[in-house]
DOGU-282630 format. One record per residue (C-alpha): residue in three letters; residue number from 1; x, y, z. Coordinates in nm, 4 decimals. Example, Ala and Ser with C-alpha at 12.3 -4.5 7.8 and 13.67 -1.06 7.14 Angstrom:
<sites>
<site residu="Ala" num="1" east="1.2300" north="-0.4500" up="0.7800"/>
<site residu="Ser" num="2" east="1.3670" north="-0.1060" up="0.7140"/>
</sites>
This chain:
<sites>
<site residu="Unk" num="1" east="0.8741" north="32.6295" up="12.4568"/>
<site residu="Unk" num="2" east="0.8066" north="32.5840" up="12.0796"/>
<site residu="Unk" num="3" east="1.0441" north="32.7423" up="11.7858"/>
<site residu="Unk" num="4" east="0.9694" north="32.7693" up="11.4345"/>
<site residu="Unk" num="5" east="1.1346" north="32.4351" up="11.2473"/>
<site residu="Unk" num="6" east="1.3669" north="32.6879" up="11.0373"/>
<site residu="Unk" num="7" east="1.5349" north="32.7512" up="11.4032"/>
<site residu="Unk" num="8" east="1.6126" north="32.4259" up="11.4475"/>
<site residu="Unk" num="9" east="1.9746" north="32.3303" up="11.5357"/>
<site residu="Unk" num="10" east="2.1836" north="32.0557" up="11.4504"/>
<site residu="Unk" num="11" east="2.4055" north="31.9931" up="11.6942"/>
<site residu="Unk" num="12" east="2.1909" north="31.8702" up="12.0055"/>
<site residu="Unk" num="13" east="1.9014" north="31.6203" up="12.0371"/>
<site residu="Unk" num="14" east="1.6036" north="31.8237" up="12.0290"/>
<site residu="Unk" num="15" east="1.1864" north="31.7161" up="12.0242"/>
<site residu="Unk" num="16" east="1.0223" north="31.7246" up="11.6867"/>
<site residu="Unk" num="17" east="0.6343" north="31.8163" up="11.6554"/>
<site residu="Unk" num="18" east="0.5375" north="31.6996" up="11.3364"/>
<site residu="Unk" num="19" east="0.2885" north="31.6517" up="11.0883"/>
<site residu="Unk" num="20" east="0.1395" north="31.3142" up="10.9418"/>
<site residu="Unk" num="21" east="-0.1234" north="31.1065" up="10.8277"/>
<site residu="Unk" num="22" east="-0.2757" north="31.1375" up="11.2073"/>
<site residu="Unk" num="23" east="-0.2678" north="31.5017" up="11.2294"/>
<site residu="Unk" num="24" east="0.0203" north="31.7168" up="11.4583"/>
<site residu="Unk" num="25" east="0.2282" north="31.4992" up="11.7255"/>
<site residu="Unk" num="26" east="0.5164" north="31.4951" up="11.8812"/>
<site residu="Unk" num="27" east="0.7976" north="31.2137" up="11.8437"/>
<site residu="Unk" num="28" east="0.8600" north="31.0523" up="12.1061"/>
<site residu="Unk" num="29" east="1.2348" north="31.0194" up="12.0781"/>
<site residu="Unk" num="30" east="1.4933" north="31.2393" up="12.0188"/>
<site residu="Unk" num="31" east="1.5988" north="31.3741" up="11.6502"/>
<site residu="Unk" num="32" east="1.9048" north="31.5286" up="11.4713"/>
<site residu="Unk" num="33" east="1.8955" north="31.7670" up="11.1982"/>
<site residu="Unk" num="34" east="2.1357" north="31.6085" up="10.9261"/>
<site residu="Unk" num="35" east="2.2230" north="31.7311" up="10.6062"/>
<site residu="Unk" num="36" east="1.9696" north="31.5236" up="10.4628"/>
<site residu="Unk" num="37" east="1.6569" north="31.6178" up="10.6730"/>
<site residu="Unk" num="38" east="1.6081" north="31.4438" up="11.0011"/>
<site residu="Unk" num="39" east="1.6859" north="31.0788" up="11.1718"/>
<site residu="Unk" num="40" east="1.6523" north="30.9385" up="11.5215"/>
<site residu="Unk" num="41" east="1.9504" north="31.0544" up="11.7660"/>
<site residu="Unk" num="42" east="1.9075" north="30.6940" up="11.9244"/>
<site residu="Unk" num="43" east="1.8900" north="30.4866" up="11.6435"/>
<site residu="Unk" num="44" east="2.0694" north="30.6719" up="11.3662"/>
<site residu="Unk" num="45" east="1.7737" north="30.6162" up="11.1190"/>
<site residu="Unk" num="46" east="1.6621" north="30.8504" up="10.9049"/>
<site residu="Unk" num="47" east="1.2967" north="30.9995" up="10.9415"/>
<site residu="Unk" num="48" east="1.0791" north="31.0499" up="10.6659"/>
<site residu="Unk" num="49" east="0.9115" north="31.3548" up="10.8535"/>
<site residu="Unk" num="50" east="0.7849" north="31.6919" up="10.7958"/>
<site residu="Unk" num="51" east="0.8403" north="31.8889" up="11.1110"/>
<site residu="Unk" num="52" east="0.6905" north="32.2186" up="11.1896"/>
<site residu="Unk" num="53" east="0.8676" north="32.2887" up="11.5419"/>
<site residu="Unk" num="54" east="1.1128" north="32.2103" up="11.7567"/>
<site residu="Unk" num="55" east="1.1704" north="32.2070" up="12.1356"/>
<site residu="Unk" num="56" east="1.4812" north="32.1054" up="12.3305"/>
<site residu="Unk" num="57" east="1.4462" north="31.7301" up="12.4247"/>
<site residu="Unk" num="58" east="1.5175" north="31.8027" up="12.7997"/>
<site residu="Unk" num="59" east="1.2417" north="32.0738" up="12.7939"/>
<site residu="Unk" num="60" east="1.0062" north="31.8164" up="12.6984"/>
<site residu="Unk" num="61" east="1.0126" north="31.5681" up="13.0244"/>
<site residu="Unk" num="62" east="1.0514" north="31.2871" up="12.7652"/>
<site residu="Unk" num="63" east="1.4356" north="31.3789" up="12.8202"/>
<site residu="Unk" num="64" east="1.3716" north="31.1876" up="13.1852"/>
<site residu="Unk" num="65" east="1.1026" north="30.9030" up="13.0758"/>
<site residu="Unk" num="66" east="1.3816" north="30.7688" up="12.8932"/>
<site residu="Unk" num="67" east="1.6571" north="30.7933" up="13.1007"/>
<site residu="Unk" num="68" east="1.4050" north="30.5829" up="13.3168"/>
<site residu="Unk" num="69" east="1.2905" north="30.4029" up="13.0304"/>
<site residu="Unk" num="70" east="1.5567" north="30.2895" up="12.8811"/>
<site residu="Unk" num="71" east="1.3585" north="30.3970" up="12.5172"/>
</sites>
């Protein structure tokens, strides 16, 4: 399920649906909310995004794509 990005929590890896150049997607990794906006929970870079909702990443089945994956 969805939630509003102002619900978004900062302490777990959750699934970011955002908005670019390409319309609405979601990432396909997981994020962090930091201090400073958002960065990859993998990598630890920051992401010039502008989310507008979250999901848990384990909700999304790309929680077990990359535990298969590897990415």
């Amino acid at each position: 399920m969805w939630h509003l990005i102002t619900t978004a929590p900062a302490d777990r890896d959750i699934e970011l649906a955002v908005l670019d150049r390409e319309g609405q997607h979601a990432l396909v990794f997981p994020c962090r909310r930091i201090a400073a906006g958002w960065m990859n929970a993998k990598s630890g870079e920051r992401l010039d995004v502008r989310p507008t909702h979250w999901r848990d990443w384990a909700e999304s089945g790309n929680a077990a794509k990359t535990a298969q994956t590897g990415r």
